[in-house]
N, C-alpha and C positions, 0 to 999 in steps of 0.2 A: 852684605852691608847691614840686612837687618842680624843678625846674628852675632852683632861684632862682641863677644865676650860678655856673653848672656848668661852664661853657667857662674860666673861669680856676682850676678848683679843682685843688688838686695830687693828683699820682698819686704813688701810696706812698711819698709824705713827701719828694719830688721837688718842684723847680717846672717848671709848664706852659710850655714855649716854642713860640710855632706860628712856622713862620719865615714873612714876609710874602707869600711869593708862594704859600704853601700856599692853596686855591683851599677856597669857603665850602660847595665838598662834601661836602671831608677832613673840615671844621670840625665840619659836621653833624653826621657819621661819626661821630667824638671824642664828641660832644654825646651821641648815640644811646647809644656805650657807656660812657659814664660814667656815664649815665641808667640803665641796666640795672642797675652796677655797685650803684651806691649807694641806688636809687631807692627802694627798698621798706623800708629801715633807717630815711631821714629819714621818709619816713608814717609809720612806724611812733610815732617820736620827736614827731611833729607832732599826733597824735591827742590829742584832746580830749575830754571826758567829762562829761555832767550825769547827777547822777541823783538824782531824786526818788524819797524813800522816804516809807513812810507814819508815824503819829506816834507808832509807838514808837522809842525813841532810836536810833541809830546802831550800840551797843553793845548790841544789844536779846536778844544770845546766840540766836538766830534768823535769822527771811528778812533784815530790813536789815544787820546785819552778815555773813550772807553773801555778799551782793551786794557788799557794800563791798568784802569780801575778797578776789571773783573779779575786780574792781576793780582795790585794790593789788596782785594778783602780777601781771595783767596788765603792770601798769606798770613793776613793777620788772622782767622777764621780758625789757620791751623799752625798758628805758631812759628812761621818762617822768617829768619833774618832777611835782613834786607839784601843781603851779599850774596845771596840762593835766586835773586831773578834779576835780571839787566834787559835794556833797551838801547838798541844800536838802528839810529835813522839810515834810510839809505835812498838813492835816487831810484827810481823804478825803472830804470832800464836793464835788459837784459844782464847786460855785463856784470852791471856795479851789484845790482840785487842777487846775482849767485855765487857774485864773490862774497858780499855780506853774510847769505845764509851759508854760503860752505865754512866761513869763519867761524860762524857763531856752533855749526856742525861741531867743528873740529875742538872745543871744549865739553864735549858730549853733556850736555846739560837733559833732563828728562822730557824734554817739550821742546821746542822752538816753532815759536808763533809767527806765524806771517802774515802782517795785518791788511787784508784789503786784494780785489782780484789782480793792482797791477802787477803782486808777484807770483800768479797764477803759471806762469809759463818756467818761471825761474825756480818754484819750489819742484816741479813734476822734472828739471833735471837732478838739482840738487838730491832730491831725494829717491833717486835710480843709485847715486852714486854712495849715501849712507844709508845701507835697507835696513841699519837697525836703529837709527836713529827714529823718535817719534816726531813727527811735522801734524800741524793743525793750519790749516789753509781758512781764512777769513773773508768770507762774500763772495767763496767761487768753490767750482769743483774741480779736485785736480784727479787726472788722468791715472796716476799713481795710489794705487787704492791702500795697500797692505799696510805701510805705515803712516800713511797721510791721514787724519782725520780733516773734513773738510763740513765747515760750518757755513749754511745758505740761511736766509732768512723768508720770511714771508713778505716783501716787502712790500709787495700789491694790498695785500689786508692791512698793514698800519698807514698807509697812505691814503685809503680808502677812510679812515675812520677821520683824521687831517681834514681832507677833501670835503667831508660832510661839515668840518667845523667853520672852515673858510668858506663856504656857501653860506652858511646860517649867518655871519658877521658880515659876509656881503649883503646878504639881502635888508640884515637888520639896519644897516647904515645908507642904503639905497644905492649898492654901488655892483653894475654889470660887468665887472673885469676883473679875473684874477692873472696870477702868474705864477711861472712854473721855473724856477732857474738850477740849472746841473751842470756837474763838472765837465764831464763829458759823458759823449753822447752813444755809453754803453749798453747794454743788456740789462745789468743790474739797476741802472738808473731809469733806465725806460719803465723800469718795475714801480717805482712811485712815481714816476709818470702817469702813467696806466690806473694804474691804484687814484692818484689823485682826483684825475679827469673825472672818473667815474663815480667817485664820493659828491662833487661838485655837480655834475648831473642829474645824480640821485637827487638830492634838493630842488633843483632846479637846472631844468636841462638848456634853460634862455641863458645863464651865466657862459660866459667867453673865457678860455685859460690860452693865453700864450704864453709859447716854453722861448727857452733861449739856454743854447748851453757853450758855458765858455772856454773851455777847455783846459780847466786850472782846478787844482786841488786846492792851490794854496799863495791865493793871490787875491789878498781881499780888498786893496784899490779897484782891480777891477770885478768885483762881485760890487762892488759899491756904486763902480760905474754904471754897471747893466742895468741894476736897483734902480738909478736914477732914472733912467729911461723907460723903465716901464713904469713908475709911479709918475711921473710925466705926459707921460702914453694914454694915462687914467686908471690906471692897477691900483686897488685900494691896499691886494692882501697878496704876498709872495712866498708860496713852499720852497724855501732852498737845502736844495742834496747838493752841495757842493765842498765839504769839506770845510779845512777853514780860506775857501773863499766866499764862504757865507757869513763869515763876520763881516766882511762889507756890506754886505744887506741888509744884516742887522743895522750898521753902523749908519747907514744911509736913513732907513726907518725912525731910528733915534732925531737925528737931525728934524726930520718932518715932522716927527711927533713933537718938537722942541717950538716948535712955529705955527704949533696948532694944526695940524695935520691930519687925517686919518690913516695912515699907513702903517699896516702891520704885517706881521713874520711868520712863520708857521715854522717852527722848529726842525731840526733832525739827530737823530743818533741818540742824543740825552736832554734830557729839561734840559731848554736853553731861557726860560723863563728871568734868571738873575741877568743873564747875558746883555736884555731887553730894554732892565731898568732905564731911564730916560731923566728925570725928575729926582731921584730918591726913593722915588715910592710904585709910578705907575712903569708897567711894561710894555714895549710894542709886541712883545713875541706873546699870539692869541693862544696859542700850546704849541706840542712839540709831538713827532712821532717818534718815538719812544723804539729806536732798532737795540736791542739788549745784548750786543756784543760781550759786556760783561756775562749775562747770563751763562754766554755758552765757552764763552773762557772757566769760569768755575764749573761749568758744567765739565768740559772736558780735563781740566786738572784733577778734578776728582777722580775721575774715570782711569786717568794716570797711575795717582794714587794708591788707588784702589784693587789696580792689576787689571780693569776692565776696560782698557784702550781699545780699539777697534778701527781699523782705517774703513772711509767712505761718508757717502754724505751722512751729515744729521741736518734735518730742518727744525728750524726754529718759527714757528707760526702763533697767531695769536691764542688758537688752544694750548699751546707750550709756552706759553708766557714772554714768548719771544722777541714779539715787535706788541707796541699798543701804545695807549696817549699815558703822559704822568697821570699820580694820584690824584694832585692839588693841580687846577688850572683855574686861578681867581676871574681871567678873563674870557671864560665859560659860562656863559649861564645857565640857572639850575635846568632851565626847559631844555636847551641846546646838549646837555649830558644826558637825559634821558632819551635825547633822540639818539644820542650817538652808544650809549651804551643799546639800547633795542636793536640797532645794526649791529654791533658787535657779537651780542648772542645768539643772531640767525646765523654771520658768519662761523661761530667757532660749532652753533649745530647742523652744517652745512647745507644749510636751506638759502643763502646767499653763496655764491662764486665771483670772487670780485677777478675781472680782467689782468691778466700782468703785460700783457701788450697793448703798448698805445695805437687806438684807431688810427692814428697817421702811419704809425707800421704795418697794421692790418690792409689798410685799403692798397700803400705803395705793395707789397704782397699781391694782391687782388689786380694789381695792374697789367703785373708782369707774368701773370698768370702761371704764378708758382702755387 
């Protein structure tokens, strides 16, 4: 592929003359360094891209549109058409998801990305069945090491840093109740569960957080509903990990804040900060934790690229830049950043260890005398 008629291609804007008695050494020779020269620019140009996300939309202000995103800058970054990477939604069951990714297999593109742990079970067959195809697994680990790349995140540390922020706005506005709402009530979600609780603690261990999880990716009536009821309930501030069924909470937030309200949002996946706007100008979403899916999409396309694929985990932690709050958070203040950056840099010099299990998993554990 990279070599595709290298021996006649021109050198800097020159044309190639070999003269006939030059001997098929030199040829080589020529061959070898024009291969060097060029060689890693057309891969680059030549990379192809599937990615299967799950069935919230594309634009889901979440994990699929991060992914997408770590996607297009890749591409634009290194010159790739648009027609070199596609996106095919699918429903997360079983079936439907190993038929999608053996579809998207069967165009053997250099990647196929599978966004999120529900196609955890579906990529460890699919990719028994193409062992030369490359698969990058998103928010889980799959069982399948050789060609699987599989990207985890730190997700108890960026929730942790969240946690500290929605404590400091609680306490600043004189308000004892936070809230916690999730998609469902996984492994990886318990992970900013856990993370959250213990950021909010940190501050102040009198603050209250109930969780509620609705079992919906992508159902934002009722992420709007649950919103409702715990700002009802007296929840000033809500972390929602739910996909885009946390555009209802936003959505719901908005509304309060329209009627003079104090109800605000603690983001996920990407600045949801615009998402927030309310007025024109002010936002309810107080920041965001920042999980960099993109990150490690370009991380691992490169690594494609490059010839340095390698199946098995990589973590992504807040010493790898992997999870953390945005740059800009206007609804920060400067004292509440300096706390929260001071936590930060004990966690990334691991003199902090934030929890990834929630104390209600811990103690049901401790019950049952496992």
């Amino acid at each position: 592929m990279v070599g595709r008629g290298v021996c006649s291609k021109p050198v800097s804007g020159g044309q190639l003359v070999i003269n006939k008695t030059v001997t098929g050494c030199f040829c080589a020779a020529l061959c070898f360094l024009l291969l060097s020269c060029g060689g890693k620019e057309e891969i680059k140009n030549e990379i192809r891209v599937a990615m299967l996300g799950n069935y919230s939309s594309i634009d889901d202000k979440s994990f699929n549109q991060s992914t997408w995103e770590g996607i297009r800058r890749w591409a634009r970054d290194n010159h790739l058409p648009e027609k070199n990477y596609v996106y095919q939604p699918s429903q997360v069951s079983l079936e439907a998801s190993v038929l999608n990714l053996a579809n998207l297999a069967d165009r053997h593109p250099d990647l196929v990305i599978a966004t999120g742990f529900s196609f955890a079970e579906s990529i460890n067959v699919v990719a028994r069945k193409y062992p030369k195809q490359k698969f990058l697994l998103i928010d889980a680990v799959s069982n399948v090491v050789g060609n699987v790349a599989s990207a985890t995140f730190a997700n108890h540390e960026g929730a942790f840093l969240v946690g500290l922020a929605a404590a400091l706005k609680a306490r600043d506005i004189k308000c004892n109740k936070l809230g916690f709402i999730g998609g469902f009530d996984h492994v990886v979600i318990r992970e900013f569960e856990a993370g959250f609780e213990a950021g909010v603690r940190a501050v102040d261990p009198a603050l209250k957080v109930f969780r509620e999880y609705v079992g919906d990716f992508s159902n934002p009536p009722k992420g709007q509903r649950f919103a409702g009821n715990m700002y009802d309930f007296g929840v000033c501030g809500i972390f929602s990990v739910a996909g885009g069924t946390g555009i209802g909470v936003i959505k719901e937030a908005k509304a309060r804040a329209l009627k003079g309200g104090k109800a605000f949002v603690v983001g996920v996946d990407r600045d949801q900060y615009e998402d927030g706007i309310y007025d024109g100008k002010n936002s309810v979403i107080l920041t965001s934790m920042l999980k960099k899916v993109d990150v490690a999409v370009y991380d691992v396309l490169s690594r494609v690229a490059n010839g340095d694929f390698q199946g098995g985990n990589i973590v992504y932690s807040l010493k790898d830049n992997g999870v953390g709050l945005p740059e800009n958070n206007p609804n920060l203040k400067t004292e509440w950043s300096r706390i929260i950056h001071a936590w930060e840099r004990e966690i990334i010099n691991g003199d902090v260890v934030v929890p990834g299990v929630p104390e209600r998993v811990i103690k049901q554990v401790g019950s049952t005398g496992s």
